[in-house]
C-alpha positions as CSV (number, residue, x, y, z in Angstrom):
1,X,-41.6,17.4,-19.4
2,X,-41.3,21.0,-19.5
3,X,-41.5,23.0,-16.3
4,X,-41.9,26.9,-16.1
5,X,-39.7,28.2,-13.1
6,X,-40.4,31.7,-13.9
7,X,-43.4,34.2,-15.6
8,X,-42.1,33.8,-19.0
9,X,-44.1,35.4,-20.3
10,X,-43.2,38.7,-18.1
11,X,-39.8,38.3,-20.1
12,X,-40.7,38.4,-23.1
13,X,-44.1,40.3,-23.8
14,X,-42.5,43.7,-24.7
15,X,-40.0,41.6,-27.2
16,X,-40.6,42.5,-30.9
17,X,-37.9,40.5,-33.5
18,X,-35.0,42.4,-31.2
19,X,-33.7,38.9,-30.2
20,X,-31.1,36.7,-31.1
21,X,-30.6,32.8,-29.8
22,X,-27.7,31.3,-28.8
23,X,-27.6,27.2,-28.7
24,X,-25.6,24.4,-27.7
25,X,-25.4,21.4,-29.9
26,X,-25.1,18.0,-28.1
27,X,-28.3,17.4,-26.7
28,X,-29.5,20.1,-27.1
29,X,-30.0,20.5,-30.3
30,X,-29.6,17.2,-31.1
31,X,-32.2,14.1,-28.8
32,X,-31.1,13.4,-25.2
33,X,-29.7,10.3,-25.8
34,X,-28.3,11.2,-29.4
35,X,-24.8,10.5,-29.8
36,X,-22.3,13.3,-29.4
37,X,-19.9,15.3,-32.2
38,X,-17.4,13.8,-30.1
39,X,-18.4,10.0,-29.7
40,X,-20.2,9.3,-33.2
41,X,-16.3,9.0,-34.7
42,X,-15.7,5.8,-32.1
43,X,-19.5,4.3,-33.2
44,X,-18.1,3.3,-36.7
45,X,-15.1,1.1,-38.2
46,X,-13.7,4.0,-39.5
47,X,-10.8,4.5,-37.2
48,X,-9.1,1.7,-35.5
49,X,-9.7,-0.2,-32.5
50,X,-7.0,1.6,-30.9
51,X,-8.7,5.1,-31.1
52,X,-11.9,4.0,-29.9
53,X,-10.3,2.2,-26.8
54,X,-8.2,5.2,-25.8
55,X,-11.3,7.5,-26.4
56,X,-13.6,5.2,-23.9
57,X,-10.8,5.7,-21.5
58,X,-11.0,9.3,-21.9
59,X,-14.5,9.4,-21.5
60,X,-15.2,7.5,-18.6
61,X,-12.6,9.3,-16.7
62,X,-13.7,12.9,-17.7
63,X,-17.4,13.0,-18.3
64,X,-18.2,12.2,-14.7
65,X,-16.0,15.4,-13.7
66,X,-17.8,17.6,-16.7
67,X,-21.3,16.3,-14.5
68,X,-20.0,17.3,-10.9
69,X,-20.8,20.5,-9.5
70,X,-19.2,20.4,-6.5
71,X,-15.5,20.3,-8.0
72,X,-14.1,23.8,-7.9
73,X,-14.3,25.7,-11.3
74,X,-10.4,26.7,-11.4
75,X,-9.8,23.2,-11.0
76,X,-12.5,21.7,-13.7
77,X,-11.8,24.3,-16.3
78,X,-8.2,22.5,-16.0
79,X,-9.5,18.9,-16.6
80,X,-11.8,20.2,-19.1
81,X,-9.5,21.5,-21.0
82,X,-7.0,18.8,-20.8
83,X,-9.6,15.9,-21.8
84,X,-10.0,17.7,-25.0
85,X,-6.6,17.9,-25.5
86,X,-5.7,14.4,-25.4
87,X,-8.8,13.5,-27.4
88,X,-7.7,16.2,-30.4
89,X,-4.1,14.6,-29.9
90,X,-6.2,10.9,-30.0
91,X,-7.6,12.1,-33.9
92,X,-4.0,13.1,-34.9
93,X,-2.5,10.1,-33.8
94,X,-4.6,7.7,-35.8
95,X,-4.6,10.2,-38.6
96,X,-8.6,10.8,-39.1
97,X,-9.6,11.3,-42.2
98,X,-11.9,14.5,-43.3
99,X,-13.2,12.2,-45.7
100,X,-14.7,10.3,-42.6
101,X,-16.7,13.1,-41.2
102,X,-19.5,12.7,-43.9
103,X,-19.3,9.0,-43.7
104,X,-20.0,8.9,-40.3
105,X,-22.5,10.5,-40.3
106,X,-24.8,9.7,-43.3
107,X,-23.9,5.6,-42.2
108,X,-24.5,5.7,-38.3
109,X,-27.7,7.7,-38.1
110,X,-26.7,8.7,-34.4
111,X,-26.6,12.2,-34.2
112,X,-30.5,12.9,-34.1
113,X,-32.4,16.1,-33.9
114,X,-34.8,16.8,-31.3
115,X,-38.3,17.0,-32.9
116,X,-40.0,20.0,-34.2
117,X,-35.8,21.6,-34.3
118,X,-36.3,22.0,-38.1
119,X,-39.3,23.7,-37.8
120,X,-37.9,26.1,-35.2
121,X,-34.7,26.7,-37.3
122,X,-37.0,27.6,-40.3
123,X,-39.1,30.0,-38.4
124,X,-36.3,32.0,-37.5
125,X,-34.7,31.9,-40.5
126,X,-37.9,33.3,-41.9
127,X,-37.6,35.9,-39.3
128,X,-34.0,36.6,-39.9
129,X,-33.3,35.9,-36.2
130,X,-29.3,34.9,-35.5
131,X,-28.5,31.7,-34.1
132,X,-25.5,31.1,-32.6
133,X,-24.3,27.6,-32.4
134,X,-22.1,27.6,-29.7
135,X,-20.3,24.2,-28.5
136,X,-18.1,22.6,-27.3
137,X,-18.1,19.9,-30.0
138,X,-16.6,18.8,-33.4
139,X,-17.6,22.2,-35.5
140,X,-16.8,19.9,-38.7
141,X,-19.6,17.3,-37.7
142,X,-22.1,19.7,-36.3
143,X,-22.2,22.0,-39.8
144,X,-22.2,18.4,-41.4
145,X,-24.9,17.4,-39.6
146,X,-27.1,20.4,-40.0
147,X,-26.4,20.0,-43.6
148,X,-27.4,16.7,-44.1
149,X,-30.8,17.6,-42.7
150,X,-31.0,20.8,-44.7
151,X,-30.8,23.3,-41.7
152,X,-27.6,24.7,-42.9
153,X,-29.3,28.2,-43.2
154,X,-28.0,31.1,-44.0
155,X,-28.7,32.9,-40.2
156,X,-26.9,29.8,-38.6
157,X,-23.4,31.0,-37.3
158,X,-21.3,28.0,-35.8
159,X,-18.8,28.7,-32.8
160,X,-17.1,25.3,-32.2
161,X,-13.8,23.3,-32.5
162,X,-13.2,23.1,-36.3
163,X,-10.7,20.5,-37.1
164,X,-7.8,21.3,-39.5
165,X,-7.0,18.5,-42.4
166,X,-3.5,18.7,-44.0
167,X,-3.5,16.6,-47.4
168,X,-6.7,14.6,-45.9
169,X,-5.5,14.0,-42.5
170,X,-6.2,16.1,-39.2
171,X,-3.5,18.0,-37.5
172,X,-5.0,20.6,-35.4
173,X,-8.0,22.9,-34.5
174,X,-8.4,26.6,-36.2
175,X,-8.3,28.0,-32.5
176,X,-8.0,27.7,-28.8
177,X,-9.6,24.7,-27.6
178,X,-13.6,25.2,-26.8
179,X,-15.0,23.2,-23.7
180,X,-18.4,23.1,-22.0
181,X,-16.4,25.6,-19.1
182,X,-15.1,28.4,-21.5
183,X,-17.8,29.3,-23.2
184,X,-17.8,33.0,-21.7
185,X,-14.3,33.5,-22.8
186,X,-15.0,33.1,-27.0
187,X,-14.4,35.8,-29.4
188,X,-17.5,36.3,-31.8
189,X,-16.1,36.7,-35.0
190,X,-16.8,40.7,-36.6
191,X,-19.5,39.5,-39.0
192,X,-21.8,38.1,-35.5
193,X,-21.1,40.8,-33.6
194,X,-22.7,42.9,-36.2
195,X,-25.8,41.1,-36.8
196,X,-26.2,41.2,-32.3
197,X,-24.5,44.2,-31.4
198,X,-28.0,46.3,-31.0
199,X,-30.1,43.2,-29.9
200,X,-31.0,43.6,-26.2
201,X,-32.8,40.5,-25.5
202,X,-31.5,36.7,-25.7
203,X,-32.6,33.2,-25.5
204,X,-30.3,30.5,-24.8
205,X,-30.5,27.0,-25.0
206,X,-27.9,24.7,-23.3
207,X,-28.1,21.4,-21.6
208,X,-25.6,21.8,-18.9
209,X,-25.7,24.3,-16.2
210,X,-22.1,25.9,-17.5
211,X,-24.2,26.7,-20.7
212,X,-25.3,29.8,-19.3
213,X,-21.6,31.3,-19.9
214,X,-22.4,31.0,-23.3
215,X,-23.4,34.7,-23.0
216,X,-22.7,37.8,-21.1
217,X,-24.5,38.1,-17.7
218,X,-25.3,41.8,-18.5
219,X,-27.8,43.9,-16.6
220,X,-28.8,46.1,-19.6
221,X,-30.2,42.4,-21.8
222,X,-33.0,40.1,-21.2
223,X,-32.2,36.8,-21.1
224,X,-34.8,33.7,-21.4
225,X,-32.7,30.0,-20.4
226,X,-34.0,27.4,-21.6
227,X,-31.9,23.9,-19.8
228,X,-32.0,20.5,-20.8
229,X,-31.5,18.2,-18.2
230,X,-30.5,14.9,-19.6
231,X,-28.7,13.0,-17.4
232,X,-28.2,12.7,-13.3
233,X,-31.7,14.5,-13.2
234,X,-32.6,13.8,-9.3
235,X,-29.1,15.0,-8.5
236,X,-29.2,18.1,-10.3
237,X,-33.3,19.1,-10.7
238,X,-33.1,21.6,-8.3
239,X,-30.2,23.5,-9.4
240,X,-31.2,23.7,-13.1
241,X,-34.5,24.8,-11.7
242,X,-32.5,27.9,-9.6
243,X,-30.3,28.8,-13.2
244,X,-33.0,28.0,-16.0
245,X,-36.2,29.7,-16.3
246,X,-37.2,27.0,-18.7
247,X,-36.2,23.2,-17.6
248,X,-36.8,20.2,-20.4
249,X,-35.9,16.6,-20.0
250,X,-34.2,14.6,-22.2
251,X,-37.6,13.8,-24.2
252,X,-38.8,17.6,-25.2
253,X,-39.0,18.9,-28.3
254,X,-39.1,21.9,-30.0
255,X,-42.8,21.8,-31.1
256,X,-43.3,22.4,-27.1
257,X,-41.2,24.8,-26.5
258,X,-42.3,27.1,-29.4
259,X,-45.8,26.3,-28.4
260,X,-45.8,27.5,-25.2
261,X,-43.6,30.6,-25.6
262,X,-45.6,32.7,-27.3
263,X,-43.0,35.0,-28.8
264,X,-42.4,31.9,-31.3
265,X,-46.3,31.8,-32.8
C-alpha cells in the first residue's frame, strides 16, 4: 500500500539533483517486521540469558510509550531517553563483545532490507545524492549491516548511537544518547554540513511520526515525507496521513516508491 496524501508531484517537478535524503533505519530502511539494531543482540546466544530477560523487560514497558501520541512530549522525551539508558547500561553490564556485532548479524539473518533499497541506494550513489542515515539505533550494527549487503557507499553518512569497545568489551556511546524524540536536536558533523549546506530541497523517510524532527521545519526548503506505518495502523492512519505526504505500510518497497516518484527515473 502506498497512498499519495498530497500532489507530489507539485513538490518536486522544478527539482534538478539539488536534494539530499535523510532516512531512518529500523523499518524503514530495513522490512516492517525486520528485527531491530536494538533487539537482533537478544535473538542469538551470544549474550546471556540474563541480558535478554532484562532487555524484554525494557521493551515491553517502553515501546508502548515510544507508540503513544497522546503522552506529552516533555514527558516522553524523558522516558525515551531513559529506556536507552538502562539498555546501553544493560550491554555494559554483560560486557558485549564488538566481536559479536558481525556475528549477529551474518548468523541470524533478521535485520532485512526492504526490497528494491539496494537499488535505490545505488541510484543515488550514481547521482552523488547524500543520505543521511539518521537513527535512533545501534550505529555499529546499522553500518554492519549495510556492509554486509554491500551498500556501504561512499555518499552514506550514518548519525546513530555508536558503541565504544575498550579491550573488546563496550563501555559507552561516542555521544549524547540518540532516541526516536531527539532527532531535531543532532549536530551534523562539518563534513555533512558541507555536502547539504546549499541543497534546498529534502526527502525524508521515517517510520514514526517523530521522524519528521529528523530535519529542520524551514520555510525556505522543500520537504517530500515519506512515513512508514508499521504497526498500530487503524490507531494512527489518520495522523500519518495529516504529517506524511507519502504513507507506506509495512509491506512497501522501494521499487514502488521510486516508481511512482518520478524525480527517481
Amino acid at each position: 500500500m502506498i497512498e499519495f496524501n498530497k500532489n507530489v508531484d507539485n513538490i518536486t517537478k522544478n527539482w534538478p539533483n539539488d536534494y539530499y535524503i535523510v532516512m531512518d533505519f529500523d523499518r524503514t530502511i530495513t522490512c516492517g517486521d525486520s528485527e531491530t539494531s536494538w533487539g537482533i543482540l537478544s535473538k542469538t546466544n551470544l549474550l546471556p540469558p540474563e541480558y535478554i530477560k532484562s532487555r524484554q523487560e525494557l521493551f515491553s514497558y517502553y515501546h508502548p510509550i515510544e507508540l503513544d501520541y497522546n503522552i506529552k512530549v516533555d514527558k516522553k522525551n524523558i522516558l525515551m531517553n531513559e529506556w536507552y539508558k538502562k539498555h546501553i547500561d544493560l550491554l555494559i553490564k554483560y560486557q558485549l563483545k564488538e566481536s559479536i556485532i558481525e556475528k549477529c548479524i551474518l548468523e541470524t539473518n533478521l535485520i532485512k532490507l526492504r526490497d528494491g533499497v539496494k537499488d535505490f541506494f545505488y541510484k543515488m550513489n550514481e547521482r552523488k545524492i547524500p543520505i543521511i542515515i539518521m537513527s535512533a539505533g545501534i550505529g555499529n550494527i546499522i553500518e554492519e549491516v549495510l556492509k554486509v549487503n554491500n551498500v556501504l557507499l561512499d555518499n552514506i553518512f550514518i548519525v546513530a548511537n555508536f558503541l565504544t569497545f575498550t579491550n573488546g568489551y563496550a563501555s559507552s556511546i561516542k555521544s549524547n544518547v540518540i532516541h526516536s524524540l531527539n532527532k531535531n536536536t543532532i549536530n551534523l558533523s562539518p563534513e555533512i554540513n558541507k555536502l547539504i549546506e546549499n541543497k534546498q530541497n529534502i526527502i525524508l523517510f521515517g517510520d514514526l511520526l517523530d521522524d519528521i524532527k529528523m530535519v529542520p521545519q524551514d520555510n525556505n526548503k522543500q520537504i517530500l515525507k515519506i512515513g512508514f506505518l508499521n504497526e498500530n495502523i487503524e490507531e494512527n492512519k489518520e495522523l500519518y496521513q495529516k504529517y506524511f505526504d507519502i504513507v507506506c505500510d509495512k509491506d512497501s518497497n522501494y521499487f514502488d516508491i521510486m516508481t511512482q516518484i518520478k524525480i527517481f527515473d
